[in-house]
Structures are given as C-alpha cells and as structure tokens.
N, CA, C and O atoms as a printed pandas DataFrame, in Angstrom:
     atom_number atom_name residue_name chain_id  residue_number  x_coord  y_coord  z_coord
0              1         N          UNK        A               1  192.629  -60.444  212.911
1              2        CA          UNK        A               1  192.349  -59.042  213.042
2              3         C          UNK        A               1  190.922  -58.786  213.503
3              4         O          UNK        A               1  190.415  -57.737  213.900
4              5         N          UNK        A               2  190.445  -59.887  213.367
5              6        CA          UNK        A               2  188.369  -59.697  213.569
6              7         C          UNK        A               2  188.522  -60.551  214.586
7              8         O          UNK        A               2  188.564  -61.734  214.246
8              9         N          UNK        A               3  188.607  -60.351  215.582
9             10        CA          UNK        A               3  188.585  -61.148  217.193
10            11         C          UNK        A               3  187.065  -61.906  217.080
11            12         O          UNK        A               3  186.917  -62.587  218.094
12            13         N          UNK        A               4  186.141  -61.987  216.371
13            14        CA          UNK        A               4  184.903  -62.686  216.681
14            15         C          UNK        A               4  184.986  -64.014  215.439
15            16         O          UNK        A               4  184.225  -64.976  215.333
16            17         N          UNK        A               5  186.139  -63.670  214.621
17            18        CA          UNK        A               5  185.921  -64.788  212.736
18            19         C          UNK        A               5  187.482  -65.835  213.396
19            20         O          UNK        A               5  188.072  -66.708  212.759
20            21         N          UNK        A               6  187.725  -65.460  214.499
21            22        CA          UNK        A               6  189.190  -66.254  214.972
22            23         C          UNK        A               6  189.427  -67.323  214.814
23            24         O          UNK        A               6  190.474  -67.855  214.446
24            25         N          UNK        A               7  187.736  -68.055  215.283
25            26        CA          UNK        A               7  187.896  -69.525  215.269
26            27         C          UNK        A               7  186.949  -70.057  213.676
27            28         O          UNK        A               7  186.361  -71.107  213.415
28            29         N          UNK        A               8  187.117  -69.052  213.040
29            30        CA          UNK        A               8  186.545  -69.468  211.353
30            31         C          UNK        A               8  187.347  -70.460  210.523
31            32         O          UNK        A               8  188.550  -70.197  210.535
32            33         N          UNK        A               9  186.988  -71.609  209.750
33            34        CA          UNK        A               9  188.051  -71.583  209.117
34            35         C          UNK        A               9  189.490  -71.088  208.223
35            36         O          UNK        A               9  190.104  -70.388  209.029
36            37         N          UNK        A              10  189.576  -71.094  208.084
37            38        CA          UNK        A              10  190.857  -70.137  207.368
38            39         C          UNK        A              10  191.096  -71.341  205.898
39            40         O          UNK        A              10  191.172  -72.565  205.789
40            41         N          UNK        A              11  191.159  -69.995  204.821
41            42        CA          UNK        A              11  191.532  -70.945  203.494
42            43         C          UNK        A              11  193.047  -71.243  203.400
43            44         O          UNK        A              11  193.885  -70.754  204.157
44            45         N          UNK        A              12  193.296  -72.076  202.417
45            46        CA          UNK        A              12  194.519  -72.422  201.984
46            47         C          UNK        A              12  195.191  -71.876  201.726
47            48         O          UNK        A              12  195.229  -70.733  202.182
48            49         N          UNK        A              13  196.350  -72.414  200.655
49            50        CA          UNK        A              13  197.190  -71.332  199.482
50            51         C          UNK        A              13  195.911  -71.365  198.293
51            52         O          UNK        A              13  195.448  -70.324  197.828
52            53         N          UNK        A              14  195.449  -72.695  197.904
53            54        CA          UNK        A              14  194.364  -72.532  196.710
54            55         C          UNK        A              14  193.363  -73.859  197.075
55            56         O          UNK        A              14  193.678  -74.782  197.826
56            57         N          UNK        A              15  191.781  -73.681  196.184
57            58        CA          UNK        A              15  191.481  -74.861  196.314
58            59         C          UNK        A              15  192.018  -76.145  196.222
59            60         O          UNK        A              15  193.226  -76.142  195.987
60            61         N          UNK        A              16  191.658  -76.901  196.299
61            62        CA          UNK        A              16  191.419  -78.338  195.771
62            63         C          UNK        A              16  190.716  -79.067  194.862
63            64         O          UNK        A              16  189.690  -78.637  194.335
64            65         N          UNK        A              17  191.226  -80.230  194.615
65            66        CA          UNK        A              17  190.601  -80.849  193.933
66            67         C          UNK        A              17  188.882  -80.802  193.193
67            68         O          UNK        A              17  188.478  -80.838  192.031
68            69         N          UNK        A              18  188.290  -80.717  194.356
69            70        CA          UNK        A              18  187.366  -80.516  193.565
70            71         C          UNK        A              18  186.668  -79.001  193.047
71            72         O          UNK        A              18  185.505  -78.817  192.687
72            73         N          UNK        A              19  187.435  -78.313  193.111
73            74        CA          UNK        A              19  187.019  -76.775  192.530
74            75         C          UNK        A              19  187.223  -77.418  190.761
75            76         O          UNK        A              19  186.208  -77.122  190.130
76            77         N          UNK        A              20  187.989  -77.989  190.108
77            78        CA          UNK        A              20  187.695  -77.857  189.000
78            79         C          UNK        A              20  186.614  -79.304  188.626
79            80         O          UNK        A              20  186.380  -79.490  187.432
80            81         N          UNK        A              21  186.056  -80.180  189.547
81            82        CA          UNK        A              21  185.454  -81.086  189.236
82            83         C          UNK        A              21  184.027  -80.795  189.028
83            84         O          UNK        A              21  183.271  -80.981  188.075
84            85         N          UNK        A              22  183.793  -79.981  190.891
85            86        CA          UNK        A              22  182.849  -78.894  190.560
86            87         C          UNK        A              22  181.895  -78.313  189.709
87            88         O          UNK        A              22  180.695  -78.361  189.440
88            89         N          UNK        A              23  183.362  -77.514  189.273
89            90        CA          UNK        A              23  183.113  -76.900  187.854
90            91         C          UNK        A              23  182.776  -77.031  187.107
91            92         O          UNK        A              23  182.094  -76.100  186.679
92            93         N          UNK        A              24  182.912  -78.292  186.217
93            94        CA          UNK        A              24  182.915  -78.870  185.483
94            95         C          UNK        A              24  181.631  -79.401  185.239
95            96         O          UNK        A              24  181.089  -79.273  184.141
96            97         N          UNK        A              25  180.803  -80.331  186.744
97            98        CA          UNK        A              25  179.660  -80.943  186.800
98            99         C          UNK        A              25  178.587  -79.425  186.322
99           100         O          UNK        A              25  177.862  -79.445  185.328
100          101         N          UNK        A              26  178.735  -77.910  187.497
101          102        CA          UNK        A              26  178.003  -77.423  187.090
102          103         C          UNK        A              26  177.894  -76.409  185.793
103          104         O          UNK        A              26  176.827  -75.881  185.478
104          105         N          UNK        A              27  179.392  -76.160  184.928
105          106        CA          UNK        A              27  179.459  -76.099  183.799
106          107         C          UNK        A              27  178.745  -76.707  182.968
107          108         O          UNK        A              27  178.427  -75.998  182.013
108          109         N          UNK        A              28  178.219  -78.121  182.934
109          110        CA          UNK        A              28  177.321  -79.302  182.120
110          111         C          UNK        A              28  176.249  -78.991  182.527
111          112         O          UNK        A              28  175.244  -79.306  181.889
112          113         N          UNK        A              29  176.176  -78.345  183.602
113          114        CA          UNK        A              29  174.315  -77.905  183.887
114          115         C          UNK        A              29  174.070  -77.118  183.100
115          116         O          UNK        A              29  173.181  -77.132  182.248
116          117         N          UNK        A              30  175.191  -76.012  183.418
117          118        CA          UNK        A              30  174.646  -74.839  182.864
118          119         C          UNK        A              30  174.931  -74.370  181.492
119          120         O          UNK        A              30  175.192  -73.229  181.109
120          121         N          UNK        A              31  174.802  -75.764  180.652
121          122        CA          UNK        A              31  175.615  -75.763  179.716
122          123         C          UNK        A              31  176.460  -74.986  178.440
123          124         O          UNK        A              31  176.327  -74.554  177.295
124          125         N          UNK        A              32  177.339  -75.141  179.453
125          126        CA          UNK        A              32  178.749  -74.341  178.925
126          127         C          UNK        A              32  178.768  -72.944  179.252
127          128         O          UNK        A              32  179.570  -72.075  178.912
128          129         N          UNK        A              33  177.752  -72.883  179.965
129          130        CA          UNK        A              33  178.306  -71.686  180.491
130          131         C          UNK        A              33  178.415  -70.453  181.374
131          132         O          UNK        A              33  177.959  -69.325  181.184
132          133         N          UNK        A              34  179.206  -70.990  182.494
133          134        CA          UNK        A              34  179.465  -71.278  183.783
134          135         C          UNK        A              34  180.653  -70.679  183.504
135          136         O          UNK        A              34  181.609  -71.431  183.312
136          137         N          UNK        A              35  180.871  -69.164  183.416
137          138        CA          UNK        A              35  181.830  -68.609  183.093
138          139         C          UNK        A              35  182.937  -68.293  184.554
139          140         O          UNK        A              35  184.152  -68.122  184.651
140          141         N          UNK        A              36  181.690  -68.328  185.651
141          142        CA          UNK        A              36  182.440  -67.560  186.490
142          143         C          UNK        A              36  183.009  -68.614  187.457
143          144         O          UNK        A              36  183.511  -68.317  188.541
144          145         N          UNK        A              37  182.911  -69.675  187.057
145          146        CA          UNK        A              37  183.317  -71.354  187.655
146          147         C          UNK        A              37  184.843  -71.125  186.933
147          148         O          UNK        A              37  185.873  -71.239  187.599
148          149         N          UNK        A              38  184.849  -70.885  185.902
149          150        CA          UNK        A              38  185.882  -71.016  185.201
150          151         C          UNK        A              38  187.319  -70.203  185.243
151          152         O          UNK        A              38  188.474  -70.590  185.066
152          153         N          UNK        A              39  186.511  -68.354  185.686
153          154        CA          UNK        A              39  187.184  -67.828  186.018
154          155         C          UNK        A              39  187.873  -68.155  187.117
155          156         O          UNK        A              39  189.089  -67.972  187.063
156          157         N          UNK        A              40  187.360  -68.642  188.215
157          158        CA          UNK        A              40  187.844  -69.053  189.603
158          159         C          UNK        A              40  189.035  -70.423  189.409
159          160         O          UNK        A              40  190.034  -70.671  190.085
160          161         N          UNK        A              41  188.636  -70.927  188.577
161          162        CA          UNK        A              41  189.613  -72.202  187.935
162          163         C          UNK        A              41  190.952  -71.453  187.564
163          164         O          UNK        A              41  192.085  -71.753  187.941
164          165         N          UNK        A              42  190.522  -70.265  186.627
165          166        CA          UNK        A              42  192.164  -69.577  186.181
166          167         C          UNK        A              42  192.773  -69.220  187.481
167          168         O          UNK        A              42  193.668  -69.881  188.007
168          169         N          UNK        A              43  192.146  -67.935  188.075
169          170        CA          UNK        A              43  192.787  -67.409  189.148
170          171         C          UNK        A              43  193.358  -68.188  189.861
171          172         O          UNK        A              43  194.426  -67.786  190.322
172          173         N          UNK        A              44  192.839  -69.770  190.288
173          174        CA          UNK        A              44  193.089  -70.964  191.187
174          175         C          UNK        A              44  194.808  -71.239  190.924
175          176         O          UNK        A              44  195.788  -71.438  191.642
176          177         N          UNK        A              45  194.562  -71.135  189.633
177          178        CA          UNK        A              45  195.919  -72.210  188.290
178          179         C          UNK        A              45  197.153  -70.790  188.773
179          180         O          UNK        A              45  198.240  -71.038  189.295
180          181         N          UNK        A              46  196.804  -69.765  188.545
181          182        CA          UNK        A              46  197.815  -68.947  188.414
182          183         C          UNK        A              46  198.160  -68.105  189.705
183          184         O          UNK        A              46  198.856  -67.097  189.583
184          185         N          UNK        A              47  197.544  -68.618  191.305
185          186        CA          UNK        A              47  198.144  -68.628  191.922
186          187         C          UNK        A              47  199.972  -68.956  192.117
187          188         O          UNK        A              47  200.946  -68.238  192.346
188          189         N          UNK        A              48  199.834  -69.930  191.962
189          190        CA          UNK        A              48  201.664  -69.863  192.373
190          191         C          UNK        A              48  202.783  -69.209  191.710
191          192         O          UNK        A              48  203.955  -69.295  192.078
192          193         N          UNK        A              49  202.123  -68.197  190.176
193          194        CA          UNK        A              49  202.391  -67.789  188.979
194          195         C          UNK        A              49  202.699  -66.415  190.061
195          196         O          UNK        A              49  203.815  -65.946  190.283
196          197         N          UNK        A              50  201.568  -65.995  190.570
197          198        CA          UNK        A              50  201.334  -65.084  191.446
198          199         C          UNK        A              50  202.080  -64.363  192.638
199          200         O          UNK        A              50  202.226  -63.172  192.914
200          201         N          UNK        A              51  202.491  -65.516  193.230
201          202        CA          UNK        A              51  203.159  -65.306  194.597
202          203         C          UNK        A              51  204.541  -65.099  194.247
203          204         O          UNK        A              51  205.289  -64.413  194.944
204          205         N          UNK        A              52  205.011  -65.850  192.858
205          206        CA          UNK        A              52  206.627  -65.869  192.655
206          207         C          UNK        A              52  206.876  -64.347  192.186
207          208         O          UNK        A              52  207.964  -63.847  192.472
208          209         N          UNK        A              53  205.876  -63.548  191.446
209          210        CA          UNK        A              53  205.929  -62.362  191.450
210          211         C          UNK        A              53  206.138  -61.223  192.236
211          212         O          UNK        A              53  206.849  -60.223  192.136
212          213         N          UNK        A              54  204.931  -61.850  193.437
213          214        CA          UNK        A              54  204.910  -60.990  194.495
214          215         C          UNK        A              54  206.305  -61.130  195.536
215          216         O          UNK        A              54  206.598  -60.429  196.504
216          217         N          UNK        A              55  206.988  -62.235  194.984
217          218        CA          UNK        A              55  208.173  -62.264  195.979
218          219         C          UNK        A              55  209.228  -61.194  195.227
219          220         O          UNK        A              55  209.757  -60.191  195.706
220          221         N          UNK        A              56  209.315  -61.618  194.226
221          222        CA          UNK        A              56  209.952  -60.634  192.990
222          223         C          UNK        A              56  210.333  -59.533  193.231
223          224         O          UNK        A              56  211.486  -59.119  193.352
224          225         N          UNK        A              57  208.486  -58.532  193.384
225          226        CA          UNK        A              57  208.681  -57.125  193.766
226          227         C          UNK        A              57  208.983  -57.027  195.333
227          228         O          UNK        A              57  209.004  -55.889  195.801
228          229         N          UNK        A              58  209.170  -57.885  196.016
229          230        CA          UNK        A              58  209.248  -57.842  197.451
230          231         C          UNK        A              58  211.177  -57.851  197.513
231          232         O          UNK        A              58  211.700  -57.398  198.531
232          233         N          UNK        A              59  211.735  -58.186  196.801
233          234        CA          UNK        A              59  212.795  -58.655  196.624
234          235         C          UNK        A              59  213.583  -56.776  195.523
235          236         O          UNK        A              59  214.716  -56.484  195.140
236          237         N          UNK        A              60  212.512  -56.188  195.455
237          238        CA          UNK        A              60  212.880  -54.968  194.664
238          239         C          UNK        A              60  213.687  -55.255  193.850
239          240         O          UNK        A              60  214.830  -54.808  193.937
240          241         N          UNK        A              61  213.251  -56.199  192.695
241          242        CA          UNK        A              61  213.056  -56.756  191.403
242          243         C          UNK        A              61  214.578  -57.597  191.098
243          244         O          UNK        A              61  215.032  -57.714  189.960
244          245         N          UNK        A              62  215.389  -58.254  192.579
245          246        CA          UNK        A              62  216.106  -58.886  192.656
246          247         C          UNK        A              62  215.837  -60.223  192.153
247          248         O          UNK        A              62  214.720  -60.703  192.347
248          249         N          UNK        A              63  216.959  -61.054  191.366
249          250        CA          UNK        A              63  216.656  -62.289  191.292
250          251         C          UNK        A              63  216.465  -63.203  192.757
251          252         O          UNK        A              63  216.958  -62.916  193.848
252          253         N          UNK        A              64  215.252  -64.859  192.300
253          254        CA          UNK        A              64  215.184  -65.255  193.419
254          255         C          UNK        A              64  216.245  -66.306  193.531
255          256         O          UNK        A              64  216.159  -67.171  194.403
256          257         N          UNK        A              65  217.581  -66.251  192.398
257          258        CA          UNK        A              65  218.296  -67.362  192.850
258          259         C          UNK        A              65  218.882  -66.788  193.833
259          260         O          UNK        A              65  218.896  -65.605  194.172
260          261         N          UNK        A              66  219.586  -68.120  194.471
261          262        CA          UNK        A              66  220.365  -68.317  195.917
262          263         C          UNK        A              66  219.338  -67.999  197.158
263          264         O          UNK        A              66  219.777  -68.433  198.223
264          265         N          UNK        A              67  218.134  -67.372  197.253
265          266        CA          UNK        A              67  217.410  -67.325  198.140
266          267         C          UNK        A              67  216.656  -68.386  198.695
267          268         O          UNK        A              67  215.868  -69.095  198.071
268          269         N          UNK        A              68  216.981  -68.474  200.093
269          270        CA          UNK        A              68  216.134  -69.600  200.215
270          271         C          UNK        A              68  214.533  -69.820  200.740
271          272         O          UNK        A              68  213.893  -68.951  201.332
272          273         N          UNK        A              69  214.181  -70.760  200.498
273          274        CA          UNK        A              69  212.633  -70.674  200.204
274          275         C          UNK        A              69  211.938  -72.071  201.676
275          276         O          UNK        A              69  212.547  -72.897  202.356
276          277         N          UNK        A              70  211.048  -71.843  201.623
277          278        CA          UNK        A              70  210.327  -73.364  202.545
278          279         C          UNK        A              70  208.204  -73.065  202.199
279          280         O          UNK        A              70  207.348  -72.193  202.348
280          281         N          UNK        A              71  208.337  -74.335  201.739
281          282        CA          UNK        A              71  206.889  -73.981  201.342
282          283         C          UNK        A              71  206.412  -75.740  202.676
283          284         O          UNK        A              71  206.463  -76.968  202.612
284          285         N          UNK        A              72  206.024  -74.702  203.630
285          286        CA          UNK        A              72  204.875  -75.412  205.070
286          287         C          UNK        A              72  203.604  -76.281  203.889
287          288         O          UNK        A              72  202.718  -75.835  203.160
288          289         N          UNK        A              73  204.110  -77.706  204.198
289          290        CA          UNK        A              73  202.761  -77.995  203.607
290          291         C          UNK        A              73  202.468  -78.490  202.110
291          292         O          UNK        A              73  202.862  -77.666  201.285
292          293         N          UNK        A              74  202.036  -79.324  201.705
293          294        CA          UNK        A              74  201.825  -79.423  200.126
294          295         C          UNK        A              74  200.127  -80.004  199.924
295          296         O          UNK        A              74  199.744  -80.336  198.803
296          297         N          UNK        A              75  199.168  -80.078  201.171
297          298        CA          UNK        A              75  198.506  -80.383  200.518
298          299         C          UNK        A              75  197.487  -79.205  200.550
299          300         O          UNK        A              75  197.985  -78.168  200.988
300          301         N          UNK        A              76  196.383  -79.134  200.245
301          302        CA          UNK        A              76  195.914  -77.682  200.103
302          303         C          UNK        A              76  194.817  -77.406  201.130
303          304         O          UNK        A              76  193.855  -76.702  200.821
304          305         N          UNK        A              77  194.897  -77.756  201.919
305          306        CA          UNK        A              77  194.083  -77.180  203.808
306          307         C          UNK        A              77  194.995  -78.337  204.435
307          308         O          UNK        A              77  195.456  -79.417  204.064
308          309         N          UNK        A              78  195.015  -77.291  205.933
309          310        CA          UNK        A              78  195.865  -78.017  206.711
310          311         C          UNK        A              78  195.173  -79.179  207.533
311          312         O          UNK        A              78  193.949  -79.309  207.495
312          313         N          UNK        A              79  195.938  -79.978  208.237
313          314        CA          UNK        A              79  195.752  -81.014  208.848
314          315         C          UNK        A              79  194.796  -82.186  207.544
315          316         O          UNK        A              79  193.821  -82.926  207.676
316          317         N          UNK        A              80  195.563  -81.891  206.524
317          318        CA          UNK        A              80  195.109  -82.757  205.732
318          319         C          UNK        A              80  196.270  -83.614  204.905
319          320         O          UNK        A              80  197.070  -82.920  204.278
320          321         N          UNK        A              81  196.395  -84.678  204.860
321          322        CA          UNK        A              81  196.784  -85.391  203.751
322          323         C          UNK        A              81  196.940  -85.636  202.438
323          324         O          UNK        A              81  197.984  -86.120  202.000
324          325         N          UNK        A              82  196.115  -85.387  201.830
325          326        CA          UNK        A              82  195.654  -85.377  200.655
326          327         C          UNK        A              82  195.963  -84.155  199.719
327          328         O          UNK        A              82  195.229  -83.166  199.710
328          329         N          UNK        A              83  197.177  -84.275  198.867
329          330        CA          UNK        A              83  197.753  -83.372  198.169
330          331         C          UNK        A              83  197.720  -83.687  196.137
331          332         O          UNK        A              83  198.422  -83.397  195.168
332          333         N          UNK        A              84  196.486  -84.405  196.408
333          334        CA          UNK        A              84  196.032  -84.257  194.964
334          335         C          UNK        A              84  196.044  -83.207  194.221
335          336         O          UNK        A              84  195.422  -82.333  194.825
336          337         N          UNK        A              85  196.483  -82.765  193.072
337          338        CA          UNK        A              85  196.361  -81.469  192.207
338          339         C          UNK        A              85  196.557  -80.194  193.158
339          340         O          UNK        A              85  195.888  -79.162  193.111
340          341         N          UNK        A              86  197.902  -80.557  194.265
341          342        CA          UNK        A              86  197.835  -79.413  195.342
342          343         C          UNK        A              86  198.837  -78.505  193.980
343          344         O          UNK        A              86  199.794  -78.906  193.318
344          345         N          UNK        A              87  198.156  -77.264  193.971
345          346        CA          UNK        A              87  199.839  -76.364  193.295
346          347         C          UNK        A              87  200.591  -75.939  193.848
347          348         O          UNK        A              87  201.055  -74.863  193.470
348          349         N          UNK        A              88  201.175  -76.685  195.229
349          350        CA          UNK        A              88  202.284  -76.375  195.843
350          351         C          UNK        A              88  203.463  -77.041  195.082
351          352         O          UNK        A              88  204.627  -76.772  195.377
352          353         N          UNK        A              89  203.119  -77.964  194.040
353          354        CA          UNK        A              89  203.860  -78.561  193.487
354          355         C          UNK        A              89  204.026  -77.694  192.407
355          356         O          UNK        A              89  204.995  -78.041  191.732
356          357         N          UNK        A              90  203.504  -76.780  192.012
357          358        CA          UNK        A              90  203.848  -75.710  190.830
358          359         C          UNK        A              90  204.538  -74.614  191.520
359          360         O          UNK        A              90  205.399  -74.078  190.823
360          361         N          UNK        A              91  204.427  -74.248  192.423
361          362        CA          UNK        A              91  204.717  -73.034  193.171
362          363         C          UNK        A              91  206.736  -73.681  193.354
363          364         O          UNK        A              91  207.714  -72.950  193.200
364          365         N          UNK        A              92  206.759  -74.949  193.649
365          366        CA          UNK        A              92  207.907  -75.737  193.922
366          367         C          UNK        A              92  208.671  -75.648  192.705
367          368         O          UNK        A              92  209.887  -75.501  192.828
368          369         N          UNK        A              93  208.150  -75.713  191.505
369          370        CA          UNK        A              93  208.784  -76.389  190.321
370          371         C          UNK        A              93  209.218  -74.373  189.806
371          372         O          UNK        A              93  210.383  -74.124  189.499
372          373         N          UNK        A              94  208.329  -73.401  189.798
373          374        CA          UNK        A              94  208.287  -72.354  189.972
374          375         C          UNK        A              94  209.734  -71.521  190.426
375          376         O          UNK        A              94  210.487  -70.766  189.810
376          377         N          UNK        A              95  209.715  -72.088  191.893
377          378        CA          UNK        A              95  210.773  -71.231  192.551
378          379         C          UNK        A              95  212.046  -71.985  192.020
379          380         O          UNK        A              95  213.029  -71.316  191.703
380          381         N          UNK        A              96  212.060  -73.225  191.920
381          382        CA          UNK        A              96  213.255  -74.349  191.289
382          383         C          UNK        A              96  213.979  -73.326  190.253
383          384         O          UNK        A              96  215.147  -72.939  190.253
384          385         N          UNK        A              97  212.830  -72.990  189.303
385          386        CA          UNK        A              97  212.955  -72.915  187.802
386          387         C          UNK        A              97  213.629  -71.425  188.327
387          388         O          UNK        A              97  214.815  -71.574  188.034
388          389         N          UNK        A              98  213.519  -70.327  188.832
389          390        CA          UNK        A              98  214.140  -69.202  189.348
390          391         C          UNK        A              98  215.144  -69.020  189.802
391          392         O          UNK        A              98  215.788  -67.972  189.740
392          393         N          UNK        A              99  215.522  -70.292  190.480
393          394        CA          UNK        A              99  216.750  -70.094  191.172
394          395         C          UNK        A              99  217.069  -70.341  192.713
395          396         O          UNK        A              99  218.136  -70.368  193.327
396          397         N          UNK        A             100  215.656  -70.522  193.132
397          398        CA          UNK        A             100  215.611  -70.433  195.059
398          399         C          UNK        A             100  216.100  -71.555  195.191
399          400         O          UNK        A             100  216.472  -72.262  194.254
400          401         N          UNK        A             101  216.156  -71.854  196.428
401          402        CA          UNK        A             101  216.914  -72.570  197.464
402          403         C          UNK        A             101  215.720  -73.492  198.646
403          404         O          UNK        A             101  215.648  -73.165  199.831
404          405         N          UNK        A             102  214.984  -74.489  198.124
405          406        CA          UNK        A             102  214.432  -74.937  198.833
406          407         C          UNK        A             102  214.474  -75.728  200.241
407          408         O          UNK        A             102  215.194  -76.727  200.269
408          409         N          UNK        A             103  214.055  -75.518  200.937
409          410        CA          UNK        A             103  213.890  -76.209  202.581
410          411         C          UNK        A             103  212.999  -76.812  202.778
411          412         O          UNK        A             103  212.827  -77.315  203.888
C-alpha cells in the first residue's frame, strides 16, 4: 500500500526463536524486569490462539469443522528453513483440534 516500504522486509506469522532467548538474556540484565520483553513473548504465544478466532468471526460464528485450511509455510520468515519453535505448529494442532481440514 506504501509504494516506497515495497521492497522492506515484511514480518512473518510470529517471531522466532530467538524473541524468547532474547528475552530472557535481557530480562537477566534488567533483572527481572523486562516486562515489556515479556509482554511481546505472550502476544507472540497467543498468536495462533488469535487467528483461529479471527477465522471464527469471519466464518459468522460458524464451526471450523469440515473447512478446509492450508497453512504456506511452517517456518517463521520465508525463504527460510529453520522451523524451530515455529507456532505454525500450534496454529496446526489448533485448527486439527476444531475440526478443519488441512492441505
């Protein structure tokens, strides 16, 4: 939509790995308390908590069984490999647990 940020990176579905390692190191700096490291850790976690909702009301509060689903991707930035602590694997176990129909 911003014709000049086009070629910016673009974020994920959520961090990675090291957002809670991060955290953690500068949590111990600041010791214990590094609240807003932490907050970003929840919001991080309850992404995929998030989206199954937002499909929910998108769905005008229809169940998501029998719908089918495709989640592009499991690791958490693209052209990457590395799907350590990706929560596409929660977002997966998520829609499972609902009822969708994975692809």
């Amino acid at each position: 939509r911003y014709p000049r940020a086009a070629s910016f990176p673009r974020s994920g579905f959520t961090a990675g790995p090291c957002l809670f390692k991060d955290t953690m190191q500068l949590a111990a700096y600041c010791r214990h308390t590094f609240s807003l490291g932490h907050a970003a850790m929840l919001v991080n976690e309850t992404m995929p908590d998030a989206l199954v909702e937002q499909a929910k009301r998108q769905l005008a509060g229809r169940s998501l069984s029998g719908i089918s689903c495709g989640i592009l991707g499991m690791a958490f930035k693209p052209n990457n490999d590395d799907w350590r602590e990706s929560l596409a694997f929660k977002l997966r176990k998520l829609l499972l647990w609902e009822g969708a129909s994975l692809r």
